[in-house]
C-alpha positions as CSV (number, residue, x, y, z in Angstrom):
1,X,72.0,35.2,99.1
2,X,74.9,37.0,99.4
3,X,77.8,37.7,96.8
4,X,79.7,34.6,96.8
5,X,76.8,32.3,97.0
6,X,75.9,29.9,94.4
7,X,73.0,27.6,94.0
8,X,72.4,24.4,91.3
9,X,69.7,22.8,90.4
10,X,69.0,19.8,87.7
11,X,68.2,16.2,88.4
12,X,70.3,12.8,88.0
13,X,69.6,9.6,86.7
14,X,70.3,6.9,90.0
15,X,72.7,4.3,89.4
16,X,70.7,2.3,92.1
17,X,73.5,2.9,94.4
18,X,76.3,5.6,94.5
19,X,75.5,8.3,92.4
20,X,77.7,11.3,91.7
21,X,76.6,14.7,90.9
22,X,79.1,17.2,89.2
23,X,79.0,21.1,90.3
24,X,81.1,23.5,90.4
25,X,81.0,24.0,93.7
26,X,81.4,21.7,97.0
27,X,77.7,22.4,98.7
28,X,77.2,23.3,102.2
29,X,73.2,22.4,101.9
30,X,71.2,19.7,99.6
31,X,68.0,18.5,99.2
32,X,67.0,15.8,96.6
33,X,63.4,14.9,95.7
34,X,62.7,11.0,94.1
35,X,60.1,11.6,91.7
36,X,59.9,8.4,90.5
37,X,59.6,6.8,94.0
38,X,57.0,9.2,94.5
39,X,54.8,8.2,91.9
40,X,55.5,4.7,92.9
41,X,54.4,5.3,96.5
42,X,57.4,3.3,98.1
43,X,61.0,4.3,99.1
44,X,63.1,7.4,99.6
45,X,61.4,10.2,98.0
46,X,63.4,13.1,99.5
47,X,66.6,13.5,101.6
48,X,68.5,16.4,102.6
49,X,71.7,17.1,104.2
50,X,73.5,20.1,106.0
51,X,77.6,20.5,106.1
52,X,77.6,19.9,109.9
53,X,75.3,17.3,110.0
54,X,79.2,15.2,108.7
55,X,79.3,13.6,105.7
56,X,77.5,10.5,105.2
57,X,74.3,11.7,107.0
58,X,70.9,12.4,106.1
59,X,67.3,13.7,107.2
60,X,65.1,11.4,104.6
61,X,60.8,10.8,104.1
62,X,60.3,7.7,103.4
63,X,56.7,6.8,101.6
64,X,54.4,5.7,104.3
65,X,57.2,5.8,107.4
66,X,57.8,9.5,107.7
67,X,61.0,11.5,108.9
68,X,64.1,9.7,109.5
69,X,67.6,10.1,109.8
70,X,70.8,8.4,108.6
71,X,74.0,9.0,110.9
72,X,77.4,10.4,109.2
73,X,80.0,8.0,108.4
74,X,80.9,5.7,111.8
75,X,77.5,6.6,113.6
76,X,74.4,5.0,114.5
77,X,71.4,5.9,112.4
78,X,68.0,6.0,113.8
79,X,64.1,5.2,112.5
80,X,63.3,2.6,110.5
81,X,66.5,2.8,108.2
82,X,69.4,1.6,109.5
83,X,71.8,1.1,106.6
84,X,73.3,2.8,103.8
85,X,74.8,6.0,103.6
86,X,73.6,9.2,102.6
87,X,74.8,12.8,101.2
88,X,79.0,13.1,100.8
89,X,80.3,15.8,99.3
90,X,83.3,15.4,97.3
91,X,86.2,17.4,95.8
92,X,88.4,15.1,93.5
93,X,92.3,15.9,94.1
94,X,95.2,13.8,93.7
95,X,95.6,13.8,97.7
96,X,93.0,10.8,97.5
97,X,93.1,8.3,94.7
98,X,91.7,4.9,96.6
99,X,89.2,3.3,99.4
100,X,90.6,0.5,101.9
101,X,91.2,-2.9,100.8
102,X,88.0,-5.0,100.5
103,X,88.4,-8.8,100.3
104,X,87.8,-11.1,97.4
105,X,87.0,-15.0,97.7
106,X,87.4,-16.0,94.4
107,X,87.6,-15.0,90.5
108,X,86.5,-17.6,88.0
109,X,88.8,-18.2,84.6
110,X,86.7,-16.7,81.9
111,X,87.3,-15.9,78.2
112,X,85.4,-12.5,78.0
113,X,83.9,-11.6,82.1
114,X,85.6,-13.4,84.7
115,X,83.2,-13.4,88.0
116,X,84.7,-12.4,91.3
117,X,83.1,-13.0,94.8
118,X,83.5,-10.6,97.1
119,X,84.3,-11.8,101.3
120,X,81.2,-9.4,102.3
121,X,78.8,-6.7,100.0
122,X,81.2,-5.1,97.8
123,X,79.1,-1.6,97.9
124,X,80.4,-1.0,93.8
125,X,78.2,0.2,91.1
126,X,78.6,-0.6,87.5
127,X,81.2,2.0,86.2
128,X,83.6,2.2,89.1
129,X,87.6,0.9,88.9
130,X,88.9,-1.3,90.8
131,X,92.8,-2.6,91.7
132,X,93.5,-6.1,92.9
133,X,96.4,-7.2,94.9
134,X,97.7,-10.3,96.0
135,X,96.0,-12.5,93.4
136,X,98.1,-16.0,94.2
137,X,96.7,-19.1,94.9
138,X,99.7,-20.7,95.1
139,X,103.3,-19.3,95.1
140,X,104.0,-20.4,91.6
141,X,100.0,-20.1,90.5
142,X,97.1,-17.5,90.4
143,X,96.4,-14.6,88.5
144,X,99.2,-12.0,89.8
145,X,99.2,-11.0,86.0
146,X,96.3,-8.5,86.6
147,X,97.1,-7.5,90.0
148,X,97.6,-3.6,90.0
149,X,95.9,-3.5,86.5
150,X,92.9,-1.0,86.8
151,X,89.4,-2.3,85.9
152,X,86.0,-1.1,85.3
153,X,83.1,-3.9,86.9
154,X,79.7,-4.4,85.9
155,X,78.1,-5.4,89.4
156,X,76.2,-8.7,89.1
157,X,75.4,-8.9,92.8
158,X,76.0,-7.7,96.4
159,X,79.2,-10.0,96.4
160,X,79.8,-10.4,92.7
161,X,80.7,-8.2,89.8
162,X,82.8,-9.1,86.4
163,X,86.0,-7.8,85.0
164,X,86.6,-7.4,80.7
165,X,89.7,-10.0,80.6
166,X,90.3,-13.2,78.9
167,X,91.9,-15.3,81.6
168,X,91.0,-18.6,80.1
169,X,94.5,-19.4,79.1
170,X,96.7,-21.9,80.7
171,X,99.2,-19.7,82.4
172,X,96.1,-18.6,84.3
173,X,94.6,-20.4,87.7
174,X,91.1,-20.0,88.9
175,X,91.2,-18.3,92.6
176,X,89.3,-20.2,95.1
177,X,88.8,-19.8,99.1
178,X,91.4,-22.0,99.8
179,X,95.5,-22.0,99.5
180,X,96.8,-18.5,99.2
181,X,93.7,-16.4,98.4
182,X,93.3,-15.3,102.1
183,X,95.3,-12.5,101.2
184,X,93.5,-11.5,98.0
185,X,92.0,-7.6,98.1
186,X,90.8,-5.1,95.9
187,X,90.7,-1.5,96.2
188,X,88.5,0.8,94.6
189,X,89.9,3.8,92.3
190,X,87.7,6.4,94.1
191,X,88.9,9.2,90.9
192,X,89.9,7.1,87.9
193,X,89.9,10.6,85.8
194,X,91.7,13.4,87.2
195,X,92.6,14.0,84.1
196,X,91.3,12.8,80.6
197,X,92.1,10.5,78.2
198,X,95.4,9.5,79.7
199,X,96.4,6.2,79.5
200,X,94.1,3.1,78.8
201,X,95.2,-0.4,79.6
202,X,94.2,-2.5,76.4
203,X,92.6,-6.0,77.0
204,X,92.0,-7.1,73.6
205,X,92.7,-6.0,70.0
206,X,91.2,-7.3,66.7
207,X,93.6,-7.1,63.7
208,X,92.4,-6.1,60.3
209,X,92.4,-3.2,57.4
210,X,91.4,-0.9,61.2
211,X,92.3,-2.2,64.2
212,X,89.5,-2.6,67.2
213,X,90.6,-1.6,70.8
214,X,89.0,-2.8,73.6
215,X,90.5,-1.4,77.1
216,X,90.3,-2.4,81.2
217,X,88.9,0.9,82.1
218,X,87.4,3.7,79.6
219,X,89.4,4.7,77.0
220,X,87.8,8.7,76.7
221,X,88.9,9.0,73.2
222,X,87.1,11.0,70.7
223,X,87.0,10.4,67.0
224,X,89.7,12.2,65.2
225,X,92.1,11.7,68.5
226,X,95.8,10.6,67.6
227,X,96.8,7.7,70.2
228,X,100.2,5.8,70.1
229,X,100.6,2.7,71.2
230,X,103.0,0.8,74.1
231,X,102.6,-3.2,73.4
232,X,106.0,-4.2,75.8
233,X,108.2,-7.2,75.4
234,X,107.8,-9.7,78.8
235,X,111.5,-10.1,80.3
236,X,112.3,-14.1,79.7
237,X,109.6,-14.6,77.0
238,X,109.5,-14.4,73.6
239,X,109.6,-10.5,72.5
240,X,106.3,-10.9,71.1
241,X,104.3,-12.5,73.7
242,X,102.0,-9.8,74.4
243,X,101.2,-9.7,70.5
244,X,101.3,-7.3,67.9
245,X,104.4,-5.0,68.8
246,X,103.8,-3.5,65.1
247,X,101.5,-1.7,66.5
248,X,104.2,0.4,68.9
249,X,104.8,4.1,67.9
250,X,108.5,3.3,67.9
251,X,110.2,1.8,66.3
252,X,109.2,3.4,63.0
253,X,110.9,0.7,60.5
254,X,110.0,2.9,57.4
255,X,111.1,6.1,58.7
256,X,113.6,6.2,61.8
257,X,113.1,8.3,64.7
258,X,109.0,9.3,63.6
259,X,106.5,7.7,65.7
260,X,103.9,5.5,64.5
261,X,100.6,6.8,65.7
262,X,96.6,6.4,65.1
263,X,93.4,7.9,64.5
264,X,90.5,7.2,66.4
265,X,88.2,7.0,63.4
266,X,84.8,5.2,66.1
267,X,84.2,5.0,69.3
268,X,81.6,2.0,69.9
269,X,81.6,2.5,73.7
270,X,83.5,3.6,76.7
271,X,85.9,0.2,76.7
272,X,86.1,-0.1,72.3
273,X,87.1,2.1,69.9
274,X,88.8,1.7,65.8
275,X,91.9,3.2,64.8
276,X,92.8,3.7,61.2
277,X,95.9,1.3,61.5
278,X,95.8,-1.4,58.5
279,X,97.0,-4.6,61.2
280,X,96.2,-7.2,58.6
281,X,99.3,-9.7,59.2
282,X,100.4,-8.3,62.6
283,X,100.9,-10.5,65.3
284,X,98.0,-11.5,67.5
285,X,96.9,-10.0,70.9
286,X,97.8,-12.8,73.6
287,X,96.4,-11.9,76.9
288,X,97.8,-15.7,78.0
289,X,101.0,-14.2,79.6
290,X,102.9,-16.0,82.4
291,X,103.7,-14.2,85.6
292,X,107.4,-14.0,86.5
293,X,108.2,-11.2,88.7
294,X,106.5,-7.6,89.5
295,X,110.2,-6.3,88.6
296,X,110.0,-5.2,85.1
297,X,106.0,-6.2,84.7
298,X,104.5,-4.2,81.8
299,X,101.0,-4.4,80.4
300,X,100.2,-3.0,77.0
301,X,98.7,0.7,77.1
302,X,97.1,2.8,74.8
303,X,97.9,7.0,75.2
304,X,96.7,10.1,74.3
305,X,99.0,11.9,72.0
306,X,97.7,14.7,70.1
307,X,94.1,16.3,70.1
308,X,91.1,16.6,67.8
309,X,92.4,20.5,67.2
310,X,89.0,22.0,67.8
311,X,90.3,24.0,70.3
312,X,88.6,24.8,73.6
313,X,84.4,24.2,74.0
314,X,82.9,27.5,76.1
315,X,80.4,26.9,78.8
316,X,76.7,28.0,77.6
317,X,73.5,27.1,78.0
318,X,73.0,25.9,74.6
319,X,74.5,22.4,75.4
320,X,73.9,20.7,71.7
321,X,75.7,23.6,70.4
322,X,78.7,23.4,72.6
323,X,78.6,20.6,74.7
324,X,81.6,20.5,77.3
325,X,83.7,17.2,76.6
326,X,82.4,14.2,78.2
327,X,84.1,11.4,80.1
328,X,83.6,8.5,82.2
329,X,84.6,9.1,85.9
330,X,83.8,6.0,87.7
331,X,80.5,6.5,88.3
332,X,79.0,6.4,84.9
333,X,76.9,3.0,84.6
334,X,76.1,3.9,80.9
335,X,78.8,2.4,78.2
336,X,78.3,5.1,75.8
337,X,77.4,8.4,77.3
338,X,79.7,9.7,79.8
339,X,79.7,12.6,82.4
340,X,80.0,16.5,81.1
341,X,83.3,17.8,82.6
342,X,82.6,21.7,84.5
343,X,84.8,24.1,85.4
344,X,85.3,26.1,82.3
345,X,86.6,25.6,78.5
346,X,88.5,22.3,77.9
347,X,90.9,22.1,75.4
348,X,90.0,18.7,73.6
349,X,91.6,15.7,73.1
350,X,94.3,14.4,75.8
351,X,94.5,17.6,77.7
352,X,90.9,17.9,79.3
353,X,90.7,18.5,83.2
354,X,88.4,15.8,84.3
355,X,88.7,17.1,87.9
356,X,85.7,17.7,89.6
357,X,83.9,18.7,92.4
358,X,80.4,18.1,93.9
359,X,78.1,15.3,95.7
360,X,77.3,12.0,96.4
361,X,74.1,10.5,96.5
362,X,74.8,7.9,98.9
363,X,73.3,3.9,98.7
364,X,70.9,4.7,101.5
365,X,68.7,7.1,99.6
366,X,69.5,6.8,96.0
367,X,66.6,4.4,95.0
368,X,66.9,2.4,92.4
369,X,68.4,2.3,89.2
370,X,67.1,4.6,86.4
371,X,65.4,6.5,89.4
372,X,65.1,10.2,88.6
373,X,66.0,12.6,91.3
374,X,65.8,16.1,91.4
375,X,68.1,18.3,93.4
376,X,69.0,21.4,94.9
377,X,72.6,22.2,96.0
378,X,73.7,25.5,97.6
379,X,77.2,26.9,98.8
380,X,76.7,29.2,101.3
381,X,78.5,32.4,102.1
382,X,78.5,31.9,106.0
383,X,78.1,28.9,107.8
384,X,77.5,29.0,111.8
């Protein structure tokens, strides 16, 4: 090795299909070893990969079938395993935010996980964000309401995965292969936390002497973190259609010009947390909202303000005595243990840097879920 080398090792829990590892370093070399695949005696049990093999590629043993080889992105692989991908390295950056527009045949009307069908294998795993686009049916009927809200999806199938939304409500039609729906895509959020908290879009809140959350995407709040709300009026429509506009930071009836803001005092899980807000007799959340125009379309947000004042956490090998902050990066399946953030001391609360760099273990050699793979990862000084 020479100076500027650096090498990782550790081993990752498969989400069954893509599943991320964060270094701190982009690799030019990695091999990965399935041991549970092993012990099975059937599938991938090791890959590796080599920067000019291109990204997407793989040299792979499969358990009775021997040495194969999976082409980089746009190729043609060889052996007995033809599809999937394999390693892709990835350096998160603002410079790429989404993946092409993938098709959607239909959403169902649902008070708690609307179903949506893809047109072909969706490739998500449960964790990942998604954007839609284009959700009419008709010209005056559909669901443009959610279109450009970010989601997380739980992956039900190759074509199918839900959404957390309550689109039961009348102002709401079911999307179906025919009428307008040709033109109905989604696109996936391929770095949903550059930089966390940020902003959560809220899809549900339970009034009482706390208030209960639940958000679109993950919220990355800790306990003890001061969020403000942004419940926004809906241009033509009443000024409380979207519900409890108590809640907003401002106006502060009881002293003008301070904001109203919260305390996270629980976190149940990545989309549901409690503030210490006494809602009892505020208005009550109202997802059913009619679609007028995108011109002046709000949806109601929860934000970061403030942080838990804790300061920064150091890097160190003793991980339960200073564990770096943890968030949920699009790739966590898990709905209440995210992904330690790397890179150096985070300050907490809504300033960590949730960038990241590292790899992908592609669809093509990532097992199944709850696999456990082992890796090695190396960044070379000089690569010929």
């Amino acid at each position: 090795m020479a100076e500027y080398s650096r090498i990782a090792t550790g081993s990752v829990i498969s989400t069954g299909g893509q599943t991320l590892v964060v270094l701190p370093f982009t690799p030019t070399y990695i091999r990965t070893s399935n041991k549970t695949r092993a012990v099975a005696g059937a599938g991938v049990t090791s890959a590796s990969w080599y920067y000019n093999d291109g990204q997407g590629s793989a040299y792979l043993s499969t358990f009775g079938t021997g040495e194969q080889y999976i082409a980089p992105l746009g190729g043609t692989s060889s052996g007995a395993l033809v599809s999937g991908t394999g390693f892709t390295t990835v350096k998160a950056g603002l410079a790429l935010q989404y993946s092409g527009a993938a098709g959607v045949t239909s959403i169902t009307k649902n008070a708690g996980a609307p179903v949506v069908t893809t047109t072909a294998a969706h490739g998500l795993v449960t964790g990942n964000v998604v954007i839609f686009q284009n959700l009419y049916q008709t010209t005056t009927t559909g669901m443009q309401q959610i279109a450009g809200m970010p989601f997380v999806v739980t992956v039900t199938g190759a074509t199918t995965f839900t959404i957390n939304w309550d689109n039961s409500g009348s102002n709401y039609t079911a999307i179906s292969a025919a009428g307008l729906n040709a033109g109905a895509t989604f696109k996936k959020s391929l770095y949903p936390v550059l930089y966390a908290p940020g902003v959560a879009f809220i899809s549900g809140i339970t009034n009482g002497t706390t208030t209960t959350v639940t958000t679109t995407i993950p919220h990355n709040f800790v306990v003890g973190q001061e969020v403000a709300f942004r419940i926004p009026t809906v241009p033509g429509v009443s000024p409380t259609a979207w519900g409890p506009i108590e809640l907003n930071s401002l106006p502060n009836v009881n002293i003008p010009g301070s904001p109203v803001y919260g305390y996270v005092v629980a976190v149940t899980n990545r989309n549901t947390f409690v503030v210490n807000i006494n809602s009892t007799g505020y208005t009550a959340f109202n997802p059913n909202i009619p679609f007028l125009s995108f011109p002046g379309e709000n949806w109601p947000q929860v934000v970061a303000v403030g942080d838990v004042n804790t300061g920064g956490w150091p890097l160190t090998a003793d991980s339960a005595l200073y564990p770096s902050p943890r968030i949920f990066n699009g790739f966590t399946s898990s709905t209440t243990v995210g992904t330690p953030t790397i890179g150096g001391p985070a300050i907490q609360g809504s300033f960590i840097n949730a960038t990241f760099q590292g790899f992908i273990i592609g669809t093509g050699i990532a097992g199944t879920a709850a696999d456990v793979i082992d890796y090695v990862a190396v960044l070379s000084d000089i690569n010929v």
